[in-house]
KOLMAR-558192 format. One record per residue (C-alpha): residue in one letter; x, y, z. Coordinates in steps of 0.02 Angstrom, whole numbers, padded with zeros to 5 digits, always signed. Layout:
N
AXYZ...
// end
This chain:
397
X+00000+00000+00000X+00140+00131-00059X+00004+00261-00075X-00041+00280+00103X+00025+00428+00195X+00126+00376+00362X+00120+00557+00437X+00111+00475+00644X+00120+00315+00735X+00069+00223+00894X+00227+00158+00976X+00181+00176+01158X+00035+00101+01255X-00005+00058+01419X-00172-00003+01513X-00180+00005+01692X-00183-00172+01734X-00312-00146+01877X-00514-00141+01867X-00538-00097+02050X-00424+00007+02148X-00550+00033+02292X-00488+00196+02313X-00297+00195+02348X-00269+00280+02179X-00357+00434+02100X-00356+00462+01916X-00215+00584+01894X-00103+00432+01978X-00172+00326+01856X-00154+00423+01694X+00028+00463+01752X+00068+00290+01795X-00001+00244+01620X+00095+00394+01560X+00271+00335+01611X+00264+00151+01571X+00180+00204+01378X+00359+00301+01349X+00438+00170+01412X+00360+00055+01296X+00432+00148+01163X+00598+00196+01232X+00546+00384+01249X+00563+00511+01399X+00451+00642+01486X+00551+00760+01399X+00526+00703+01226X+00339+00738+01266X+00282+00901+01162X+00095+00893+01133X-00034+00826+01270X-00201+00769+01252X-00318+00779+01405X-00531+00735+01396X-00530+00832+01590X-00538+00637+01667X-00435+00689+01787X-00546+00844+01859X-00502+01037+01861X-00446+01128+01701X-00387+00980+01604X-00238+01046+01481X-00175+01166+01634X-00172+01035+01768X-00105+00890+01686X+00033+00967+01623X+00083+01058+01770X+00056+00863+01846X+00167+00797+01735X+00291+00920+01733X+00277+00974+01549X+00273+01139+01434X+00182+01059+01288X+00171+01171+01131X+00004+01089+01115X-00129+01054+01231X-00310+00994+01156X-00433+00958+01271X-00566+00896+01162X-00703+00815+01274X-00837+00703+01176X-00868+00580+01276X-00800+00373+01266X-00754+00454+01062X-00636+00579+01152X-00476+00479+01114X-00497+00453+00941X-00518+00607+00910X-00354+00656+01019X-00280+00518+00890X-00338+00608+00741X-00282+00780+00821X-00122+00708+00852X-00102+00638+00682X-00141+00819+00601X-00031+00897+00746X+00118+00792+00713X+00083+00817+00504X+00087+01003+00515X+00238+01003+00606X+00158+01071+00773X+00231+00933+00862X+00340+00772+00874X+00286+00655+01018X+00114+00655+01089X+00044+00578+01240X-00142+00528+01268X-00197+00462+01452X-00337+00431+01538X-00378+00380+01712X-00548+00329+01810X-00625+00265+01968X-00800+00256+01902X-00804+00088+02004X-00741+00142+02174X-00835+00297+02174X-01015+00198+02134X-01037+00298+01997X-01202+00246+01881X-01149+00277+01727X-01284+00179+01645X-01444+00178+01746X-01434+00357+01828X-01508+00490+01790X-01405+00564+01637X-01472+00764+01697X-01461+00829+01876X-01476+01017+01840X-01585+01135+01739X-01639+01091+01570X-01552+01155+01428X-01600+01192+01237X-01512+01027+01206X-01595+00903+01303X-01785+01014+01349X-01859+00873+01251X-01818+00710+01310X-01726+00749+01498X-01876+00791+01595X-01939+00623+01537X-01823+00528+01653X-01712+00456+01516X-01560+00350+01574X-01433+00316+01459X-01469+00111+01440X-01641+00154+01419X-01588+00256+01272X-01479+00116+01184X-01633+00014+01210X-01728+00107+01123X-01610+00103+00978X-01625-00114+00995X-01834-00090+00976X-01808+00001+00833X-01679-00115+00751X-01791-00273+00767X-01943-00182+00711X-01873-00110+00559X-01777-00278+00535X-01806-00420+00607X-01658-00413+00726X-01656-00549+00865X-01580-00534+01024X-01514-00713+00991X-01417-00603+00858X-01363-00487+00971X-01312-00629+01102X-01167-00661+00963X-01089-00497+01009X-01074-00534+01205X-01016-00711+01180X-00878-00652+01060X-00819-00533+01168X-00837-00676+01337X-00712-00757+01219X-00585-00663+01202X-00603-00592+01381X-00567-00773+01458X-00410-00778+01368X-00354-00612+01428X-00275-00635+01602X-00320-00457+01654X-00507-00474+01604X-00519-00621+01675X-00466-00535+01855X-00572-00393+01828X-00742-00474+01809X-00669-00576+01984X-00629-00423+02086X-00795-00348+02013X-00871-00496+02083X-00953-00559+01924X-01056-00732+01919X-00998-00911+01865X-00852-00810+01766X-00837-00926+01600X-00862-00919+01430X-01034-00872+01373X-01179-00951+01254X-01314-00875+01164X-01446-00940+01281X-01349-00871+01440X-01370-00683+01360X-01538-00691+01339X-01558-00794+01499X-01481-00658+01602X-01608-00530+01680X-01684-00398+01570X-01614-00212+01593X-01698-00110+01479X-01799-00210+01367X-01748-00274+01261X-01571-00267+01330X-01496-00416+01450X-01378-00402+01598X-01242-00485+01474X-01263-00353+01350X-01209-00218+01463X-01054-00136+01507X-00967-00176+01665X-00920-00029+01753X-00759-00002+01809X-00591+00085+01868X-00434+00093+01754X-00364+00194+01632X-00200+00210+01519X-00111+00290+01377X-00043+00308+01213X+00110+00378+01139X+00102+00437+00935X+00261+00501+00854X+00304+00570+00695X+00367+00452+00577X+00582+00500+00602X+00534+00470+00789X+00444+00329+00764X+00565+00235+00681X+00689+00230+00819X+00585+00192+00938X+00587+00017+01053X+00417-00046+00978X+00349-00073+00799X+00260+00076+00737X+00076+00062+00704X+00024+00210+00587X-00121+00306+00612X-00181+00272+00399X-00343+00372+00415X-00455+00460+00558X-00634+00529+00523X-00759+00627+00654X-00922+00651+00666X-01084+00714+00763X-01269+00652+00769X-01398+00726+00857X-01593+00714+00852X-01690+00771+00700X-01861+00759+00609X-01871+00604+00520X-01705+00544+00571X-01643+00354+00594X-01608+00318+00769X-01531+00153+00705X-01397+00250+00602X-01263+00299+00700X-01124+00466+00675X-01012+00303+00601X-01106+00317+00424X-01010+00484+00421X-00843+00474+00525X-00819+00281+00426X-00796+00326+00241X-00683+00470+00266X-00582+00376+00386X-00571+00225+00270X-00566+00358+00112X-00399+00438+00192X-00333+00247+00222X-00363+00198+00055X-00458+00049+00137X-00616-00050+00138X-00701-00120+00291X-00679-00289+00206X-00496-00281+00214X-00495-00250+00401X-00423-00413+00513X-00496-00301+00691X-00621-00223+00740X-00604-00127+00900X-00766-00056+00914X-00849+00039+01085X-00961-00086+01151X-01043-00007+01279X-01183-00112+01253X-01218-00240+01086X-01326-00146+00989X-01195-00007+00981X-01079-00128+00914X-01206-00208+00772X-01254-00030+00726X-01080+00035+00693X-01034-00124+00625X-01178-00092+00497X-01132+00089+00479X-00954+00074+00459X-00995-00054+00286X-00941-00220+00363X-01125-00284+00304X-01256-00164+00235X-01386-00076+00356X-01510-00228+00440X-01391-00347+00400X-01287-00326+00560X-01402-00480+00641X-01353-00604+00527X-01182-00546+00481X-01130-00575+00671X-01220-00742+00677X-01133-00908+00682X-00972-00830+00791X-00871-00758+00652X-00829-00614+00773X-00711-00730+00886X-00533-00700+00812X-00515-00905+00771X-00661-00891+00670X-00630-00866+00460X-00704-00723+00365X-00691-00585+00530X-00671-00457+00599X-00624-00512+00741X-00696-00405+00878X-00621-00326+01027X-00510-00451+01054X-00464-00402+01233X-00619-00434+01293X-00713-00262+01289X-00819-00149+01381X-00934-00291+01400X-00810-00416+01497X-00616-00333+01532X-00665-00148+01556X-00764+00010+01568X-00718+00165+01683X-00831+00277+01572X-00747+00319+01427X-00679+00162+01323X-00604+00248+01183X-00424+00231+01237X-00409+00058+01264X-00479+00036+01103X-00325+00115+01026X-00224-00021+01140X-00270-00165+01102X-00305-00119+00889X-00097-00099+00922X-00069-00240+01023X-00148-00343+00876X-00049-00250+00747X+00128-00273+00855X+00080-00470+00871X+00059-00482+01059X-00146-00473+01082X-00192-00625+01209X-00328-00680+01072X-00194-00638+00938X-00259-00630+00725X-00128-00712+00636X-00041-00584+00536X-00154-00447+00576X-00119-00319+00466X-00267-00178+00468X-00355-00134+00606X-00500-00007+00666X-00532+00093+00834X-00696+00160+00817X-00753+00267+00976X-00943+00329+01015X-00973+00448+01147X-01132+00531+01221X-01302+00413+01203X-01340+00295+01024X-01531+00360+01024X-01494+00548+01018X-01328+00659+01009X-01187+00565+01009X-01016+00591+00938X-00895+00461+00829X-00723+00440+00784X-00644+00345+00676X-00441+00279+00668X-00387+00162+00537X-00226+00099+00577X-00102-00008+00505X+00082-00097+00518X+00212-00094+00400
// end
């Protein structure tokens, strides 16, 4: 693929190995231990740091306080906050950044003790203060945000036929790869999940409804944890401890609610084809999929909108388990385990980016053989109404 511009690379990542650190760590500790042990994955130092990217996980005014933290004088800070999409975007910043010649080594981190602090991310309210222009139509209704995805699941059966047998697929896949991921495996344990196995069909749609029509199993866990990534321009890259994976194409995007619009379409059908247009890619070419899974249907829906299958096909393109990464024909997805079985502190995005690299350097724990292409595609804010997407295509030499 001589064509393909290699303007930045991933060649530093780190995930906070633990899910629950019952308070003895906050998330400024966490993003800086991630911080440290990403440049030391690629052989880089503190000082080699020029641009940071901050999504304000770690409280008070993100770009000043984390650099101050960390002891830097960045010559760019971006604190672009949208949500569990915030990272890709940072990646796609980065990427420009870095092409422009604006900066050399970026560093992305996050850090969260959703867990510890009992924070509902799913089933509280999503409003606690005075109705804005934004949300006057739907917050005083009581909305929470799993109620909103399942919304999105009624409309996808209704309009085609979608099972939640179908959806099942995407929770087992992901059960999959999770028991072969020794960190996963420890975080559904200290989270004190049930009978921690591998996963069928009929135990998804055993498991005690939600939001109808959504299952325990199709749900996030919630959780602490955190981590970070390191992108370098290409002169940096090369000398760097770790293989670089190149950031081939990024796209963004925005959907909020409109008359006549398709709840079942997500911002993917626009953030996809100019990620994959700037990658010089199709979706059928891609061995991972690292895709926010916050609950299934937001994985069948991007899937959909991103052109692995065409729109209502999602239910029978997942069928059979061609998600798991043994199975032929792929992608195979989230091959860490995902938001659905290794972890969630709130915003997923990040990890994402990790393991897409892992897979490219050769090292996942449910490894591809020969992965070659991969995507990280992050959605942030709720499926139903506004939410945001970004897109990374990335690739190995």
């Amino acid at each position: 693929m001589p064509t393909q511009r290699r303007d930045a690379a991933i060649v530093g990542i780190h995930e906070y190995p633990s899910r629950d650190v019952e308070g003895r760590v906050s998330p400024l500790q966490i993003k800086a231990a991630g911080a440290a042990r990403a440049l030391a994955d690629a052989g880089l130092s503190w000082r080699d740091v020029d641009a940071l990217y901050d999504a304000g996980d770690g409280g008070g005014m993100a770009g000043l306080q984390i650099a101050e933290y960390f002891g830097l004088s960045p010559r760019v800070i971006d604190t672009t906050n949208v949500g569990g999409s915030s990272y890709e975007f940072h990646a796609a910043h980065a990427k420009r950044d870095i092409a422009a010649g604006r900066a050399r080594v970026a560093l992305l981190t996050y850090g969260s003790t959703a867990h510890s602090n009992a924070f509902a991310i799913g089933v509280g309210g999503q409003l606690g203060g005075a109705r804005t222009p934004v949300d006057n139509l739907e917050g005083w209704t009581g909305m929470t945000l799993v109620s909103n995805y399942a919304m999105v699941a009624h409309r996808h059966m209704h309009e085609y036929g979608t099972s939640s047998e179908q959806l099942a697929e995407i929770a087992t896949a992901t059960r999959f790869h999770a028991m072969r991921n020794p960190e996963a495996v420890a975080a559904m344990r200290a989270l004190e999940f049930l009978d921690v196995r591998e996963t069928t069909i009929q135990d998804v749609v055993g498991s005690r409804v939600i939001a109808d029509p959504l299952h325990l199993l199709e749900c996030c866990m919630i959780s602490d944890g955190g981590g970070a990534v390191v992108i370098a321009a290409p002169d940096v890259a090369r000398d760097c401890k770790q293989k670089p994976v190149w950031i081939l194409g990024a796209g963004e995007a925005t959907k909020y609610p409109q008359n006549g619009g398709d709840i079942t379409v997500s911002a993917a059908a626009q953030s996809g084809p100019v990620a994959f247009g700037e990658a010089g890619v199709s979706a059928s070419e891609l061995d991972v999929a690292m895709i926010y899974d916050s609950f299934t249907i937001t994985v069948l829906t991007i899937l959909e909108d991103l052109g692995f299958c065409k729109k209502g096909e999602g239910g029978a393109y997942v069928a059979g388990g061609r998600l798991r990464f043994d199975a032929p024909g792929g992608p195979a997805l989230n091959t860490d385990g995902g938001g659905l079985s290794s972890n969630h502190p709130g915003m997923r995005g990040i990890f994402l980016l990790i393991e897409a690299a892992r897979q490219l350097r050769g090292n996942s724990t449910s490894q591809v053989p020969n992965a070659r292409l991969a995507v990280a595609h992050g959605n942030g804010g709720m499926l139903g109404s506004r939410h945001c997407a970004g897109t990374i295509i990335l690739g190995r030499d």
